[in-house]
Each structure stands twice: as structure tokens, then as C-alpha cells.
C-alpha positions as CSV (number, residue, x, y, z in Angstrom):
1,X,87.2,62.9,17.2
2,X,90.0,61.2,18.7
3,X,94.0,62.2,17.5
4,X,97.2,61.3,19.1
5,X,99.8,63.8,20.5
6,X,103.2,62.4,21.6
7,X,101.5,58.8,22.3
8,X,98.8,60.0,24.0
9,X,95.0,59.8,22.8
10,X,93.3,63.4,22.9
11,X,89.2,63.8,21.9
12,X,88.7,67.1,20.6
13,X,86.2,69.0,17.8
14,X,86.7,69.1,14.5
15,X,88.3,72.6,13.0
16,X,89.9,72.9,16.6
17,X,93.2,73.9,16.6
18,X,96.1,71.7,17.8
19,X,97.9,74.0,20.0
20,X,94.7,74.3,22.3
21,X,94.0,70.7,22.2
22,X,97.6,69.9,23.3
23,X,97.2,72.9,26.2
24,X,94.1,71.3,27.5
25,X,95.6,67.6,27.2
26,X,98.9,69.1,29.7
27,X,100.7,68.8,26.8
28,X,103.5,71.5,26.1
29,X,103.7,73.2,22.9
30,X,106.6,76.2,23.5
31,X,105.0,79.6,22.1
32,X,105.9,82.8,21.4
33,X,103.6,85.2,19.6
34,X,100.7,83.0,20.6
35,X,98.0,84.8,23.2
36,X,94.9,83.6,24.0
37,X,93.0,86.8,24.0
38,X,94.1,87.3,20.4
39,X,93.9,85.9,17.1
40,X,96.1,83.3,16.6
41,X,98.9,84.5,14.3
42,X,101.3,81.7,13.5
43,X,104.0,84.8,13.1
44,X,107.1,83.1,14.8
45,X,106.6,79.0,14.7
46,X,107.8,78.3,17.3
47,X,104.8,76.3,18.2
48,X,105.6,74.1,15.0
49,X,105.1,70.1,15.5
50,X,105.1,67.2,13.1
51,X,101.4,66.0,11.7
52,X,101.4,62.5,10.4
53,X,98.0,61.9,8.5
54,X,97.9,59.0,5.9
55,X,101.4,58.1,6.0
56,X,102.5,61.6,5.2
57,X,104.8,63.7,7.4
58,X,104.0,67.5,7.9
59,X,105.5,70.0,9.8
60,X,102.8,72.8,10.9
61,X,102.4,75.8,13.2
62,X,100.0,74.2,15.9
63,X,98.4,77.7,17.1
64,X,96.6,78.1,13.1
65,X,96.5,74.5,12.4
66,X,92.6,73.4,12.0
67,X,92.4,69.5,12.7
68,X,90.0,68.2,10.4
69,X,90.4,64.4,10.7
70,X,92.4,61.3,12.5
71,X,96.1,62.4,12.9
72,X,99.2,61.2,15.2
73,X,101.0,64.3,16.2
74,X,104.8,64.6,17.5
75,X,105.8,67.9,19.4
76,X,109.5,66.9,19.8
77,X,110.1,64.7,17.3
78,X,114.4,64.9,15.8
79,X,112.7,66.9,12.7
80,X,111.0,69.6,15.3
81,X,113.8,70.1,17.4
82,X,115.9,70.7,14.5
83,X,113.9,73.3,12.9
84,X,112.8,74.6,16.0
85,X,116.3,75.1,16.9
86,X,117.1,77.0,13.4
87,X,113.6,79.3,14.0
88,X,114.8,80.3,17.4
89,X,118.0,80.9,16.3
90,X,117.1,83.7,13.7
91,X,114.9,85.0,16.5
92,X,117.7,85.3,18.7
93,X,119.8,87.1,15.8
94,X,116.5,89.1,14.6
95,X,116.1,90.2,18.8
96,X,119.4,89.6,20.5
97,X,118.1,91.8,23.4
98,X,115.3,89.6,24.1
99,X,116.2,87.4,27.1
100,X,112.8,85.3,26.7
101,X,114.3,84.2,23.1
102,X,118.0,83.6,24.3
103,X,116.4,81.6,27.3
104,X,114.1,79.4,24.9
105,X,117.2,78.6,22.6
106,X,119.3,78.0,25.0
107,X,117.0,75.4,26.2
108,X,116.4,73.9,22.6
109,X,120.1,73.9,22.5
110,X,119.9,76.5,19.5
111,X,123.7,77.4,17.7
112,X,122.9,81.2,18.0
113,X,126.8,81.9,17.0
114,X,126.5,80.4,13.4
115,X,125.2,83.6,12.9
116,X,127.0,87.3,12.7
117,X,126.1,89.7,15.6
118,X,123.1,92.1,14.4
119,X,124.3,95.6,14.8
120,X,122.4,98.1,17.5
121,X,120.3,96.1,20.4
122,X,116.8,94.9,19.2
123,X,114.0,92.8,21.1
124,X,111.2,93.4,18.6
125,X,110.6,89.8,16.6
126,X,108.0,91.6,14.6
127,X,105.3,89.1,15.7
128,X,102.3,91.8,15.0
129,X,100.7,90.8,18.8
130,X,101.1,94.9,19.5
131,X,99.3,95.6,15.8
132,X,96.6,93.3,16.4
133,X,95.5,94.7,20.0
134,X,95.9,98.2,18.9
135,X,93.3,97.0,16.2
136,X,90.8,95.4,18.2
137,X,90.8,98.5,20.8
138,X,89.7,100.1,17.7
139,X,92.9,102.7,17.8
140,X,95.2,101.4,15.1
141,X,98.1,103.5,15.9
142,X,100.7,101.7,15.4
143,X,101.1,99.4,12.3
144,X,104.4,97.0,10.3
145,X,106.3,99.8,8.9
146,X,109.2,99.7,6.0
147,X,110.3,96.3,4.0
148,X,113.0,93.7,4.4
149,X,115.7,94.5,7.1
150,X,114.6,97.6,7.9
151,X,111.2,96.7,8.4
152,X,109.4,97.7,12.3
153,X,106.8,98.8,14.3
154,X,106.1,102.2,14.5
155,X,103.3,104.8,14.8
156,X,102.7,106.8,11.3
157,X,105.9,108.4,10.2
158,X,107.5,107.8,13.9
159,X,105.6,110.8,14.6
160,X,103.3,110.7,18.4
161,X,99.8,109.5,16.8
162,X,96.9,111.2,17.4
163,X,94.8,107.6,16.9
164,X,96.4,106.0,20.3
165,X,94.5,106.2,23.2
166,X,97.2,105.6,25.9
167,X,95.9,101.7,26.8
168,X,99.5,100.3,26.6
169,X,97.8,97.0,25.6
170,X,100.6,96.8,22.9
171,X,103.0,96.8,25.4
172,X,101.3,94.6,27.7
173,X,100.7,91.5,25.1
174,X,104.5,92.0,23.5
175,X,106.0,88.7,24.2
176,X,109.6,90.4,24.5
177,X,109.1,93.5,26.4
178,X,109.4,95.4,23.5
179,X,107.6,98.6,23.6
180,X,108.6,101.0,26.6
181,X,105.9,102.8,28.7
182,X,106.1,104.5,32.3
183,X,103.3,105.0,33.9
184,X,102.8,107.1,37.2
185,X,99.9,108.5,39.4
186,X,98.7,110.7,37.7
187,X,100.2,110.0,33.6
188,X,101.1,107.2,31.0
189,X,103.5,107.9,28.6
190,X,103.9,105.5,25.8
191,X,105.2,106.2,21.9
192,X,106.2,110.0,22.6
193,X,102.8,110.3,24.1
194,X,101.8,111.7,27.7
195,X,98.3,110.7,29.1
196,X,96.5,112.2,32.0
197,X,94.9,109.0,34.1
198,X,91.2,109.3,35.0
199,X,90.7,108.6,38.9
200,X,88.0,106.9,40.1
201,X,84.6,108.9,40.9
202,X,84.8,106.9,44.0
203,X,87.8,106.0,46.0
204,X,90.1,108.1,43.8
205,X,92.2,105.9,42.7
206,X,93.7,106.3,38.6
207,X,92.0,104.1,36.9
208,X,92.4,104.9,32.8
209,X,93.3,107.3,29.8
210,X,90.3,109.7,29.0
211,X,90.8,109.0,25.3
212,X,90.8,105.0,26.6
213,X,87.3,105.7,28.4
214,X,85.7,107.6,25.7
215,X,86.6,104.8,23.2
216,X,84.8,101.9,25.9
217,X,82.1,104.2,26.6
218,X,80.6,103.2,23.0
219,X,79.8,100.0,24.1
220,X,79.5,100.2,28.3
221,X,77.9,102.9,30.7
222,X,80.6,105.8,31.3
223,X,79.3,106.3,34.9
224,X,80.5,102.6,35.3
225,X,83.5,103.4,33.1
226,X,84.9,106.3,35.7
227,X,84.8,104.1,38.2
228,X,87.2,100.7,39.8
229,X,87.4,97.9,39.4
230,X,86.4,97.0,43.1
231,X,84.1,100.3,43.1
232,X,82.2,99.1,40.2
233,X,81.9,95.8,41.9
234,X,80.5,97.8,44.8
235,X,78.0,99.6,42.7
236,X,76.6,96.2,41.0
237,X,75.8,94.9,44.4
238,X,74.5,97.9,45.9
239,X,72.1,97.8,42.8
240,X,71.4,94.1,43.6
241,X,70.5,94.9,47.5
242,X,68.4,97.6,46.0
243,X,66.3,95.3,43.6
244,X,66.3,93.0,46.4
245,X,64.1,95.3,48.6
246,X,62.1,96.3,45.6
């Protein structure tokens, strides 16, 4: 199937979504809760562009749009950078902390004053990137908490939760820096939580949360699990020279 982004023809499959059809074309889409080791989520649209199919004029978020026949597709068309401009502008005033979303509408040209200053500092945009890796770890700590203006990401009751398992992949797929950690030698701390890190059975080097390991270690050996990421690389091929004599 053949569609056209911005003038240019693109071949792709059918039920493929636009915003990875435009990333493999070159073509730039800007994105914000998008990551491609998660679901798409179509949380901030950002990503929106205009779809054009039989005359009519649609504007979509490109990370959750299916394409499903012929279209002609604008990414900056007057409509998208006017409503793009407006989206990134509540952002801003939703996060004003966040210097990705102040960057990105400054850039868009977004009128960020048209809107009164949010009390207290904020960089959370409420996305759900945080939620949805906590959920495919298998933890679910941390979950959308509260309705309306007050709403937020929390851990049950804002009390340290016994489900997390120290991974800091929330923290590591926020798109605004969100969610503070510290990590040292020896610990990770993260949502009022202290971690002791696992070292490595053979260089000794930390390597992950025991409660992080014991989750993994359903689905992969644990004596692979204690070690690095080099020294498991080091035990696969001393395996290999081993068969090889065999």
C-alpha cells in the first residue's frame, strides 16, 4: 500500500501505524509520550497530523492511528500547528517545570502566557509511560491516582509500596524527568523505597534489585540473572567454546 506524507510517497502494511511509517520514511512527527518499547498511548497528541481520505479532512494522533487504506497525510499543515501549538501549551501550564515541554513550545511558537501560572512546580504531564512499564515488569506499583486537577501518579495511598521492585523503569521511560531516584553502589532509592543492589557473581560489579531478579528469574536462569551484562556475555561463549570441543 502506497500513502503520501507531506508530498512524499511512503509503501507501508495495512493496520500499520502512521507515526512508524513516517519514522522509517525520515519523516519527523514531534512526540512526547510515545516509546517504542511500549504501547503506544496517544496520551499527549502531540504527534497529531492531518489525514485527508476521500476528500475529508481529519486530525489524528499518528502513534494509535491504524492506516487501513489510500490517504495523503500533512504533519505541518496551518490546522496542525495551530492545535499543536494550543496542546503544548496546556502541557507547558499542566508541567511548567518541564524544560522538554517549554523547549518544544517554544519551538512551535506556543502562547504559554494566555494562560495563568499553575501554583507549586510540576513536570508530570500524566502521560501513563511510568504506569504502563510498571505493569509490564509485572509490579504495578504505581497507578493514576485522584480525579480532575488533583489527579497524579502515585504509589497506593502515597505510602512506599510493597509491589515495587526497585527497577526505576518508571523513571527511566518518563518523558519529563518526572519521577526522582538516586542510585549508588551499593542502593536505589525510588518512591520512599531503599533497595540493596545485587553484584555480580563474577566481577562484582552492582548489577540489580533482589526483588527485580526474583521477578526475571520466572522467565530466565537466575545463575545468568546474578551475573553482567559483559560476564554473562562471557559465560555464553565459554559455553559455546565448550560445545565446540564436545
Amino acid at each position: 500500500m502506497i500513502i503520501t506524507i507531506d508530498g512524499r510517497e511512503c509503501s507501508c502494511e495495512r493496520g500499520e501505524y502512521l507515526l512508524q511509517i513516517a519514522k522509517r520514511n525520515g519523516i519527523n512527527i514531534p512526540t512526547l509520550c510515545y516509546h517504542e518499547g511500549l504501547d503506544a498511548l496517544g496520551a499527549c497528541r502531540v504527534c497529531i497530523v492531518e489525514v485527508v481520505s476521500q476528500g475529508k479532512s481529519t486530525v489524528v494522533s499518528s502513534c494509535i492511528y491504524p492506516v487501513e487504506g489510500e490517504i495523503e497525510v500533512f504533519t505541518a499543515s496551518d490546522k496542525i500547528k495551530e492545535q499543536r501549538g494550543v496542546i503544548l501549551a496546556l502541557l507547558a501550564h499542566l508541567a511548567p517545570d518541564a524544560k522538554i515541554i517549554q523547549q518544544m513550545a517554544s519551538f512551535a511558537g506556543a502562547d504559554i502566557p494566555r494562560f495563568s501560572e499553575k501554583e507549586g512546580g510540576s513536570t508530570c504531564i500524566l502521560c501513563g509511560r511510568c504506569t504502563t512499564a510498571c505493569e509490564m515488569v509485572g509490579s504495578g506499583a504505581i497507578a493514576k491516582v485522584n480525579r480532575g486537577t488533583t489527579k497524579d501518579i502515585d504509589t497506593p495511598y502515597g505510602k512506599p509500596s510493597a509491589e515495587c521492585i526497585g527497577c526505576a523503569g518508571c523513571a527511566h521511560v518518563c518523558p519529563t524527568d518526572s519521577i526522582p531516584y538516586s542510585e549508588s553502589e551499593t542502593t536505589v532509592s525510588i518512591w520512599e523505597r531503599t533497595f540493596d543492589l545485587q553484584r555480580c557473581g563474577c566481577c562484582g560489579k552492582p548489577i540489580s534489585t533482589d526483588e527485580l531478579i526474583a521477578v526475571t528469574a520466572r522467565k530466565d536462569s537466575e545463575d545468568e540473572l546474578t551475573l553482567c551484562l559483559e560476564c554473562r556475555r562471557l559465560a555464553v561463549a565459554d559455553k559455546l567454546r565448550q560445545g565446540f570441543k564436545l
